[in-house]
ZASEKE-379859 format. One line per 10 residues: their letters; for each residue x, y, z of C-alpha. Coordinates in steps of 0.5 Angstrom, whole numbers, padded with zeros to 4 digits, m for minus. Example, Ala and Ser with C-alpha at 12.3 -4.5 7.8 and 13.67 -1.06 7.14 Angstrom:
! residues 2
AS) 0025/m0009/0016; 0027/m0002/0014
END
This chain:
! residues 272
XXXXXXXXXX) 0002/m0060/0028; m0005/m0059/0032; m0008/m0066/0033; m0013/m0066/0029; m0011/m0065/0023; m0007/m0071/0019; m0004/m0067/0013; m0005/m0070/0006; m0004/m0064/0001; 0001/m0059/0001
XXXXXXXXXX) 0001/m0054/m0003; 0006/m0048/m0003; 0007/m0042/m0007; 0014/m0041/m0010; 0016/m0034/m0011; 0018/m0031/m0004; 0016/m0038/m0002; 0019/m0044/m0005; 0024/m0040/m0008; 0029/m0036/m0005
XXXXXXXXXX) 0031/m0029/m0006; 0036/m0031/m0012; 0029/m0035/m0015; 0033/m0042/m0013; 0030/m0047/m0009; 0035/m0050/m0003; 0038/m0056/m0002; 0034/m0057/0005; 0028/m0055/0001; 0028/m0060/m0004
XXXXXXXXXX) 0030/m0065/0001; 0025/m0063/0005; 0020/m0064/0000; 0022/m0070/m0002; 0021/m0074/0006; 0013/m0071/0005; 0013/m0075/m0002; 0016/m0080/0002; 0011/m0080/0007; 0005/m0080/0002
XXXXXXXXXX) 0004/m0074/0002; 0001/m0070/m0005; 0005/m0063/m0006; 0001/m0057/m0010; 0006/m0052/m0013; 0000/m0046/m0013; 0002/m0040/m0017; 0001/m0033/m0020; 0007/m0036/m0025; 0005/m0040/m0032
XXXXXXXXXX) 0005/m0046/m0033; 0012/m0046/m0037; 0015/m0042/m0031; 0011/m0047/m0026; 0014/m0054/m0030; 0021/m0050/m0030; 0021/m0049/m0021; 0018/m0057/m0022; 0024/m0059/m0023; 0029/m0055/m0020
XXXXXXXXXX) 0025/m0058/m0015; 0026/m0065/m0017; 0020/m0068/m0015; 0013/m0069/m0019; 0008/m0064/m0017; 0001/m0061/m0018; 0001/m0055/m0022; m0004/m0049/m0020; m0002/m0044/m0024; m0004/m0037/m0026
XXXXXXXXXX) m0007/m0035/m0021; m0011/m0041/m0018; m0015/m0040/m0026; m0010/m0046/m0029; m0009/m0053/m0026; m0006/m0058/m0029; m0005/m0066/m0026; m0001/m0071/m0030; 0001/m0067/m0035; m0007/m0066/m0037
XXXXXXXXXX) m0011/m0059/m0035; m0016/m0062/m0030; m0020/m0055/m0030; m0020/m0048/m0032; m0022/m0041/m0030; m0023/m0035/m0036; m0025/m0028/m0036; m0029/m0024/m0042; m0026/m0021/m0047; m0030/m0016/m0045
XXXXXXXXXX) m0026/m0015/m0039; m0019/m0014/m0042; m0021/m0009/m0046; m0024/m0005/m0041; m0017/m0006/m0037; m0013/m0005/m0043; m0016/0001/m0044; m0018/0004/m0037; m0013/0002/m0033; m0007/0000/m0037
XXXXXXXXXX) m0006/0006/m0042; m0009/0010/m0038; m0003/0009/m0032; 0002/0008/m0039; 0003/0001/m0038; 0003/m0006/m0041; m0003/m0010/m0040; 0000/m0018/m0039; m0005/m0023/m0041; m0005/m0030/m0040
XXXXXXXXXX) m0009/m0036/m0044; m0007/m0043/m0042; 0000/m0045/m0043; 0001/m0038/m0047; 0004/m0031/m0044; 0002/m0024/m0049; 0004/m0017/m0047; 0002/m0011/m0051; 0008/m0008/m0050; 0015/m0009/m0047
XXXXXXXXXX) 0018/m0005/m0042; 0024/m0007/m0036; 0019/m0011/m0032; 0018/m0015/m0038; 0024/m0017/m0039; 0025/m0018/m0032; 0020/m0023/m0032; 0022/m0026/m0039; 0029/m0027/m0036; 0028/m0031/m0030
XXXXXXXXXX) 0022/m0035/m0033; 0027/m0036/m0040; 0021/m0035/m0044; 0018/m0029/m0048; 0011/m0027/m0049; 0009/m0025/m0056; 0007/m0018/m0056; 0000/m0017/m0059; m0004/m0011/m0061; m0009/m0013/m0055
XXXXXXXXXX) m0017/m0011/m0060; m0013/m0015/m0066; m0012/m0021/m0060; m0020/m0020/m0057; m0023/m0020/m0065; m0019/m0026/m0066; m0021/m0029/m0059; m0028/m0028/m0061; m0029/m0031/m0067; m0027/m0038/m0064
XXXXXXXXXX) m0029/m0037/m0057; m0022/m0037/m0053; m0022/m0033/m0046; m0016/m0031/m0042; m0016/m0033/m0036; m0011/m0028/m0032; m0008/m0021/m0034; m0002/m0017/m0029; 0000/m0010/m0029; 0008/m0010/m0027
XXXXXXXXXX) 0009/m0003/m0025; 0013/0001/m0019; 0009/0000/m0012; 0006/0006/m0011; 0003/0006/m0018; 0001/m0002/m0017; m0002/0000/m0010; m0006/0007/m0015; m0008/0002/m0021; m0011/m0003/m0015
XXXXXXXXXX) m0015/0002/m0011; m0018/0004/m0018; m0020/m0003/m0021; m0023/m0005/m0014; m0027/0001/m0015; m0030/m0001/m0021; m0037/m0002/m0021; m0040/m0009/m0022; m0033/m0011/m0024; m0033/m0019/m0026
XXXXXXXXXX) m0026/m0020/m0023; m0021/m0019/m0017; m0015/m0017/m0015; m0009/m0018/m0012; m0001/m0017/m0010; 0003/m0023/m0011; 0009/m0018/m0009; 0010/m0011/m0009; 0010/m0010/m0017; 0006/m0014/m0019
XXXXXXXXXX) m0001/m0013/m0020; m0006/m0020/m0021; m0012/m0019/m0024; m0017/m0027/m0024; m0025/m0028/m0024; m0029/m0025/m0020; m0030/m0031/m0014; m0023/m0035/m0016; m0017/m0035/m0012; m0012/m0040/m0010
XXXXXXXXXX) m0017/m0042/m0004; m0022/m0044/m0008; m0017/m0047/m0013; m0015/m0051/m0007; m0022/m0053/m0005; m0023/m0055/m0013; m0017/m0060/m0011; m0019/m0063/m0006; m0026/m0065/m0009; m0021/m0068/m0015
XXXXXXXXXX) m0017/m0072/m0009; m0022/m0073/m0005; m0019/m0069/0001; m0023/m0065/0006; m0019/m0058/0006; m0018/m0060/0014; m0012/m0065/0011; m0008/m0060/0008; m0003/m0055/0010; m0001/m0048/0006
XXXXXXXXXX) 0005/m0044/0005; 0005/m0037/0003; 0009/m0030/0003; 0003/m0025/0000; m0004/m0023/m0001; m0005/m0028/m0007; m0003/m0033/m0002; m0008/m0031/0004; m0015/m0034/0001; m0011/m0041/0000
XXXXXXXXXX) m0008/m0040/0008; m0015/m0039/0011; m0018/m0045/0007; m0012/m0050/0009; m0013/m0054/0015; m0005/m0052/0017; m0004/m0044/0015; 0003/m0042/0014; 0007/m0036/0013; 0014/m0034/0011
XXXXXXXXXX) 0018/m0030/0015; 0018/m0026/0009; 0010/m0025/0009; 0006/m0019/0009; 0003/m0018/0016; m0003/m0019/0013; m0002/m0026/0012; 0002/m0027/0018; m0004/m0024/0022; m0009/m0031/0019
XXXXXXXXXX) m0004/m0036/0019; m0003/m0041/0025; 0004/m0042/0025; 0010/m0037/0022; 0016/m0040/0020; 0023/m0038/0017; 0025/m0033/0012; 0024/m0036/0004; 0033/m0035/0005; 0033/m0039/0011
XXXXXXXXXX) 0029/m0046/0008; 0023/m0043/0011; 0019/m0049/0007; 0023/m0053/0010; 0023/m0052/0017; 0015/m0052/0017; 0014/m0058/0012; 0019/m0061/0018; 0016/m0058/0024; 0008/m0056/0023
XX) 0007/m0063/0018; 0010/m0068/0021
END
């Protein structure tokens, strides 16, 4: 750990980060994470997950966390979202219409503690089966007219697909002129779409501002592109054995893999 930085927030991502390769958290994880509780550290779980999906690796972990989920967009303390990102209806029209059906995929939506799809196909169900959730399958005009009429806005939409065709629609979208949102992988196949200027560092700045912690005194973890904003903004950025080069290239320290209770070993040697 650099001398200069005293460590009071920890923030981690969870999937190819907490979580190992068979989405469980290891023993010298959560041993781990426990000694930085101990110590009085605040722990952040920072995901492109729901908040369901995010409550269920909490207590995998057994041990209380902040929630940030969503992709940064949804944040949630003591039980209480304490702040919130959206997007327009507009924009999911546009992205279901020009992007989704376009490449013959189903467009996820995201509003608060809710998960929609405009399809089913296997990367659905995949998700389905390792949040143990199901999304309620909508007619997305239908959904954006209701919306409308009450004022809800969504705050994250994914498009799950094979790389090569995420890599396609990514390219596509970040061509868009005047678009009003950003975009980015948290793995190969998954797609994040969020509010323009809103990612997981700015959702660690907002954090901070709520506990009253400079950036300088917290340490991230991550393995992939969602993740690089929340590692430059940390005062301790660390990547996974597993990361994307990428990130590893903006991190300070590179620890283990996430099959190798990679956290652990960073939370015990770079947050000490």
């Amino acid at each position: 750990m650099r001398d200069d930085i005293s460590c009071r927030l920890i923030c981690i991502d969870i999937d190819g980060t907490l979580l190992n390769d068979a989405k469980e958290v290891l023993p010298e994880v959560k041993k781990a994470v426990k000694r930085q509780c101990e110590k009085g550290r605040k722990i952040a779980l920072v995901s492109g997950r729901m908040p369901c999906a995010v409550e269920q690796v909490e207590k995998q972990l057994g041990t209380g966390c902040i929630k940030i989920c969503n992709a940064g967009t949804f944040m949630i303390m003591d039980g209480v979202c304490v702040k919130e990102e959206a997007m327009s209806t507009r924009i999911m029209r546009q992205l279901y219409t020009d992007a989704a059906k376009k490449h013959h995929v189903p467009l996820w939506i995201y509003q608060g503690y809710k998960w929609y799809v405009t399809r089913t196909d296997s990367f659905v169900e995949k998700e389905a089966g390792i949040i143990k959730n199901r999304p309620e399958v909508v007619d997305l005009y239908e959904l954006a007219e209701n919306w409308d009429k009450v004022g809800i806005k969504p705050n994250k939409f994914l498009i799950a697909a094979e790389e090569k065709k995420t890599g396609e629609i990514q390219k596509q979208l970040e061509g868009w002129k005047d678009r009003a949102f950003d975009v980015a992988r948290s793995s190969g196949n998954y797609l994040e779409i969020f509010p323009k200027n809103v990612d997981k560092g700015k959702a660690v700045v907002s954090l901070c501002a709520i506990l009253n912690i400079g950036t300088e005194n917290t340490a991230a973890i991550g393995d992939h592109e969602l993740d690089i904003p929340m590692i430059e903004t940390a005062g301790i950025g660390i990547a996974m054995g597993n990361a994307i080069q990428a990130l590893k290239e903006k991190a300070d320290f590179v620890t283990l893999t996430n099959n190798e209770a990679g956290v652990a070993y960073a939370l015990d040697n770079y947050c000490v």
